[in-house]
C-alpha positions in Angstrom: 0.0 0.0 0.0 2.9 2.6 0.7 4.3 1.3 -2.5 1.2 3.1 -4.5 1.1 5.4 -2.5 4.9 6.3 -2.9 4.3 6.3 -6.4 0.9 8.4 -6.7 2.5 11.2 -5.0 6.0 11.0 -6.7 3.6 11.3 -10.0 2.1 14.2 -8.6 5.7 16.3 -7.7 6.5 15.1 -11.4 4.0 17.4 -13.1 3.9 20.2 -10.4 4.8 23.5 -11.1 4.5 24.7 -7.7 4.9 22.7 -4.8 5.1 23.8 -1.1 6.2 21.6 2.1 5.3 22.4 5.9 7.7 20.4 8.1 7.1 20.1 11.9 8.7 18.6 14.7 8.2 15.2 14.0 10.8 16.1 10.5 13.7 16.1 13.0 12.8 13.6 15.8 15.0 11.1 13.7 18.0 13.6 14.5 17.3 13.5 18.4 15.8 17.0 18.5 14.5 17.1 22.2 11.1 18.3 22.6 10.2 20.5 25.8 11.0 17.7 28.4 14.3 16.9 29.1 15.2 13.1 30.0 14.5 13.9 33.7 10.9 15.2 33.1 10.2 18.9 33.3 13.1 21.3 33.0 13.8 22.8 36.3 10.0 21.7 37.1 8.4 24.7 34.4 6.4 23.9 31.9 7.0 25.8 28.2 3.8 27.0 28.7 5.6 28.5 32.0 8.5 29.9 29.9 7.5 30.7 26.3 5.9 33.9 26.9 6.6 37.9 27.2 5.2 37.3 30.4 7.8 34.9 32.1 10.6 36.9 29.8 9.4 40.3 31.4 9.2 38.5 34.7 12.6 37.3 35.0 14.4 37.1 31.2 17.5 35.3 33.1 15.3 32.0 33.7 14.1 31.9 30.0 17.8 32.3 28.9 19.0 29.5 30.9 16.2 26.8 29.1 17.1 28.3 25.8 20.3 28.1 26.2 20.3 24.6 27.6 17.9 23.6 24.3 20.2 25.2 22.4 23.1 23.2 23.2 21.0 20.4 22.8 20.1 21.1 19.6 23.8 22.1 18.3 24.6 17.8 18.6 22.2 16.9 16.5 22.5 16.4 12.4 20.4 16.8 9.7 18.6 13.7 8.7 17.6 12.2 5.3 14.2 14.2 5.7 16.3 17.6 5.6 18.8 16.9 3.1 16.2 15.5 1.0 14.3 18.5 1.0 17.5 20.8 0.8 17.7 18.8 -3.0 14.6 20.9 -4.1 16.2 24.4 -3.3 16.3 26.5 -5.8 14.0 24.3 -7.9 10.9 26.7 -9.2 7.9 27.1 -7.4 9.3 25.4 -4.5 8.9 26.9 -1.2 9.9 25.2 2.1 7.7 26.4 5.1 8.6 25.1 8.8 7.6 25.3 12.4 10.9 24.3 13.7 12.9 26.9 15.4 16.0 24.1 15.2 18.0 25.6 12.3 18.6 21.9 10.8 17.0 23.1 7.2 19.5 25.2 7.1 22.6 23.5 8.0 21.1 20.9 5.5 21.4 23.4 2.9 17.7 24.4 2.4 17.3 28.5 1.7 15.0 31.0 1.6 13.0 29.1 4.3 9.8 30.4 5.8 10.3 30.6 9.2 6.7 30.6 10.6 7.7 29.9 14.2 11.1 31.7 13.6 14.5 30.5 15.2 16.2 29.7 17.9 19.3 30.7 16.5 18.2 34.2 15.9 18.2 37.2 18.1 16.5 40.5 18.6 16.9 43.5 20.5 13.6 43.6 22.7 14.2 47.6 22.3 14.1 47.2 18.4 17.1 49.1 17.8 18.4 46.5 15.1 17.5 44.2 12.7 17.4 40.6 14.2 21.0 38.9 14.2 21.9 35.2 14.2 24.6 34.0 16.9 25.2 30.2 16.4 27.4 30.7 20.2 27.2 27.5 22.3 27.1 27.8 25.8 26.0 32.2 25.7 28.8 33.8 27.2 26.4 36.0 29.1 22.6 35.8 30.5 20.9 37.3 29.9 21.7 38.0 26.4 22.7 41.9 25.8 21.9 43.5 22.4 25.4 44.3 21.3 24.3 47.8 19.8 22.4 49.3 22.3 22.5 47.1 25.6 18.9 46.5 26.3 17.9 42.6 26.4 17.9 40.7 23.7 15.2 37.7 23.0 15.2 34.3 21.0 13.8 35.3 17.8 11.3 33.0 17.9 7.1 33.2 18.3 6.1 32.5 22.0 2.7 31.8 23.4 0.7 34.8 22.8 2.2 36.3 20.4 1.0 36.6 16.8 2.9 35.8 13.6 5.3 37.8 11.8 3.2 39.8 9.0 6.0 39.4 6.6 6.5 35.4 7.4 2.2 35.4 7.1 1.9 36.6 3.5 5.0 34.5 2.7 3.2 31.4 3.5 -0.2 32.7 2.4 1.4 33.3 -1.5 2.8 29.5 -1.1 -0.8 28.3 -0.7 -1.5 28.8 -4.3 0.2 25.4 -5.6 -0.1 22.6 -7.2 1.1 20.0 -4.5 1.0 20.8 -0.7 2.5 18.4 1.6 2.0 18.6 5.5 4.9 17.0 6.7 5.6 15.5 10.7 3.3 18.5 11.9 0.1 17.3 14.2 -1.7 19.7 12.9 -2.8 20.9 16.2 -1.3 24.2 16.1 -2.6 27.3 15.0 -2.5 29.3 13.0 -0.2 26.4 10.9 -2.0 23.8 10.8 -4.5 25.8 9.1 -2.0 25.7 5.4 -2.9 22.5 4.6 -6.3 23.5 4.7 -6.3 26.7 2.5 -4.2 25.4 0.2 -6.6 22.6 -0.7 -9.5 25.5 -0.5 -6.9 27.2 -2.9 -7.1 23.4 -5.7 -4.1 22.5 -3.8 -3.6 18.5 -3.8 -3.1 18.0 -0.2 -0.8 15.5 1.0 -0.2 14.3 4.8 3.2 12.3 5.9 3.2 10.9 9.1 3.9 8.3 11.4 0.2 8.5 12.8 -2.7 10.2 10.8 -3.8 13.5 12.6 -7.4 15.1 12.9 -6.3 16.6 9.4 -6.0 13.5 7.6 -10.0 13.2 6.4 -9.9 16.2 4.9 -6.7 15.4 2.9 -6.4 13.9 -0.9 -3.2 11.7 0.2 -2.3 10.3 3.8 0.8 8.2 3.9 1.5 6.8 6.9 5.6 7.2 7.6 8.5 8.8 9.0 9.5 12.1 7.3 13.1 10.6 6.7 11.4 7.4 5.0 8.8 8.4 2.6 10.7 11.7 1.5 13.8 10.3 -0.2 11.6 7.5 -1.3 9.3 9.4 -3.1 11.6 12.1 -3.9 13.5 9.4 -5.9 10.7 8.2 -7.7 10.0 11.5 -8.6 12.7 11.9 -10.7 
């Protein structure tokens, strides 16, 4: 059954002109990306919910450093898997646009370009003053924390979208432009989360053919024209190769 379905979407990316990809977490759970939960249950007993937020940042911004910075040495030992570097094959390729939820940065180092941040990055910082344009700092352990804008002093923040807080306006018409495609594929997302797992949605409203790849079909799945049932590093270079 994965066979056909292997091959019905690999016909599908043959003939598109435009095709778009959202990746989520599950994309990079085959390169040991830790989730929220370290191996001894809750960081330092908080919650994201508890640190993710202007809230807890205005409250006491050295505490959020320290979990970002611990995730973010987490994060630096991993590697890109066959799911990213597969994916990095289709950059530059016309119409293609890459749209992710993962603040991880392993696109990147698997070559992929031009990403569509929706969630934004870990590796990126902004003054919280807005005195600068963001900056990436790829620094593992943070010499300092909290972490000083280097212009004008005043804290700087992970660049990345915390509970609360809406989505860039640039990043949203970005991703709204990608919906008009010919193939959309929803990759190792859940689906869960708003306002992304709304894409796969419009873009079928949009004649999108909408495809879902994941280990376990999500709420999303009925709705779809195409559910394959695998890990992100599996199917991709499978059907990717078939594609041609």
């Amino acid at each position: 059954m994965l066979t056909s379905h292997f091959e019905q979407l690999a016909d599908r990316l043959r003939k598109a002109q435009r095709i778009t990809v959202l990746t989520g977490a599950g994309v990079s759970a085959a390169s040991g990306v830790p989730t929220f939960r370290g191996d001894g249950g809750l960081w330092k007993n908080y919650k994201a919910e508890d640190l993710a937020t202007p809230e807890a940042f205005n409250r006491d911004p050295r505490l959020v450093w320290e979990w970002y910075d611990w995730r973010r040495r987490l994060i630096s030992t991993c590697k890109p898997n066959a799911a990213h570097v597969t994916l990095a094959g289709l950059n530059g390729r016309p119409g293609f646009t890459l749209i992710t939820q993962n603040v991880d940065g392993l696109h990147e180092r698997a070559g992929s370009q031009d990403i569509v941040r929706f969630h934004g990055s870990i590796w990126q910082l902004r003054c919280v003053d807005g005195c600068c344009e963001p900056w990436d700092d790829l620094t593992v352990p943070l010499p300092e924390l909290p972490v000083k804008c280097p212009r004008c002093g005043a804290l700087a923040r992970p660049g990345v979208v915390w509970f609360g807080e809406s989505i860039d306006e640039g990043v949203l018409r970005r991703a709204t432009a990608s919906l008009e495609c010919d193939v959309f594929l929803s990759v190792g997302t859940s689906s869960l989360v708003y306002p992304a797992a709304g894409l796969v949605h419009a873009a079928k409203q949009h004649g999108a053919w909408a495809v879902e790849i994941n280990p376990a079909s999500t709420g999303a799945a009925a709705e779809l024209d195409l559910v394959i049932a695998a890990p992100a590093e599996e199917a991709l270079p499978k059907v990717m190769g078939m594609s041609g």
